[in-house]
C-alpha positions as CSV (number, residue, x, y, z in Angstrom):
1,X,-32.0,-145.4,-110.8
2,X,-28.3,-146.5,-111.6
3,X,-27.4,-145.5,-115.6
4,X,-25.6,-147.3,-117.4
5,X,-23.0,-146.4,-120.3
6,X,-23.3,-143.4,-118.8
7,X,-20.2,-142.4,-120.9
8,X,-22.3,-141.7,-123.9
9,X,-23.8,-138.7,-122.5
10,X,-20.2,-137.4,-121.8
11,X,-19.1,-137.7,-125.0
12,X,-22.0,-136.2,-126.7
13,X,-21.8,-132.8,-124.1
14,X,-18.1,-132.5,-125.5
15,X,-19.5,-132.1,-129.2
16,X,-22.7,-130.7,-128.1
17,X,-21.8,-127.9,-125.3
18,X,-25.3,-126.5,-125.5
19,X,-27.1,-129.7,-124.0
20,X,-24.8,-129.8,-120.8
21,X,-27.6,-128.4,-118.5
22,X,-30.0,-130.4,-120.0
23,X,-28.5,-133.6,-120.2
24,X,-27.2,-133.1,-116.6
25,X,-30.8,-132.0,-115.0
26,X,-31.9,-135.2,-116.7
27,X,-28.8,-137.4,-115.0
28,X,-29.8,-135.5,-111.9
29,X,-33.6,-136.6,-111.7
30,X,-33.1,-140.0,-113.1
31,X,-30.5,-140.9,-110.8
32,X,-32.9,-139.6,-107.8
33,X,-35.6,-141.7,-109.0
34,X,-36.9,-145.0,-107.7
35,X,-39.5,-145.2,-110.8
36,X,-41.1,-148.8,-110.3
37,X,-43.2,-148.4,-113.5
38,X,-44.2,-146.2,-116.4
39,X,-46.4,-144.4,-114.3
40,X,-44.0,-143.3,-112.2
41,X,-41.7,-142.1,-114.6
42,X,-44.2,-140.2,-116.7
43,X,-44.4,-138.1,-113.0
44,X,-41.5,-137.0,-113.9
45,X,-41.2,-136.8,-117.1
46,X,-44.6,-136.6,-119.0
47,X,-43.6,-136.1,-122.3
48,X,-41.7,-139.1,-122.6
49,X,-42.4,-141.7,-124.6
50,X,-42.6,-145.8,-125.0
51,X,-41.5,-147.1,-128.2
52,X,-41.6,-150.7,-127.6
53,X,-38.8,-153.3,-126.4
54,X,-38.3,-151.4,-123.4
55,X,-37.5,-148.4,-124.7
56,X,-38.3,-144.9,-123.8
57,X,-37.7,-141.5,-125.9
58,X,-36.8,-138.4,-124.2
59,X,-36.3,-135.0,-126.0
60,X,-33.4,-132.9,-125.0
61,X,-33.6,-129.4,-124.7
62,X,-36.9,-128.1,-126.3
63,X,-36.6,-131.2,-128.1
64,X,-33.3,-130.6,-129.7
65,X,-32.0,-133.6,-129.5
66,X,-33.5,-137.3,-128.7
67,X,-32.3,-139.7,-126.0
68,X,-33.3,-143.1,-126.3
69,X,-32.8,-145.4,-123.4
70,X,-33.8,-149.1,-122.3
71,X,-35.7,-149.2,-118.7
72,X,-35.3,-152.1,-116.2
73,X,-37.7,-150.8,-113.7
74,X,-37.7,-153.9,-111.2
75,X,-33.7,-153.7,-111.4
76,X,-33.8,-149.8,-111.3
77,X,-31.4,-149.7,-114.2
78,X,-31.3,-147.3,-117.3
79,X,-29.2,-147.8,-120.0
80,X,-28.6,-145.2,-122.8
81,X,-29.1,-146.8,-126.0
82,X,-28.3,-143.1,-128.2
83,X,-28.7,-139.4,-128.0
84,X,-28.6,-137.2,-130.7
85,X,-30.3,-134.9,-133.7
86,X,-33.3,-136.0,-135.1
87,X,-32.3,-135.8,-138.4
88,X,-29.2,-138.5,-136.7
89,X,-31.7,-140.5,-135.3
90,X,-33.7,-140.7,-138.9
91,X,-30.9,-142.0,-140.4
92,X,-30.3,-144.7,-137.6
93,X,-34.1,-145.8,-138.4
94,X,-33.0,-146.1,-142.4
């Protein structure tokens, strides 16, 4: 799978030094995956969630943090939409 705005998740590791193995792990396995549905990707990741429009909720290290991304399957394409708290994420909601 190709991600895209992959730049997000570099900025967040320079605030957030303790998701770095995490977030990389996750860039490791996505980017070695040729998910062609949400079957697939629940194989590897089956606590993820779909929240509609595309979207799928990952948590980040023990569920730390949240990553919300937007999944193209048929183009193989992720594209991170935000990571952060959850407390962050409740106010992006608001």
């Amino acid at each position: 799978m190709l991600i895209r705005k992959k730049y997000i998740l570099d900025n967040f590791v320079v605030e957030h030094a303790d998701s770095i193995n995490a977030i990389q792990r996750w860039i490791d396995v996505v980017e070695d995956a040729e998910w062609k549905s949400h079957a697939d990707l629940k194989l590897s990741f089956p606590s993820v969630d779909y929240v509609g429009n595309e979207r799928y909720v990952f948590n980040i290290r023990g569920n730390r943090y949240r990553l919300i991304v937007v999944i193209v399957f048929i183009a193989g394409l992720i594209s991170i939409d935000f990571i952060g708290t959850h407390a962050e994420y409740n106010k992006l909601k608001m």
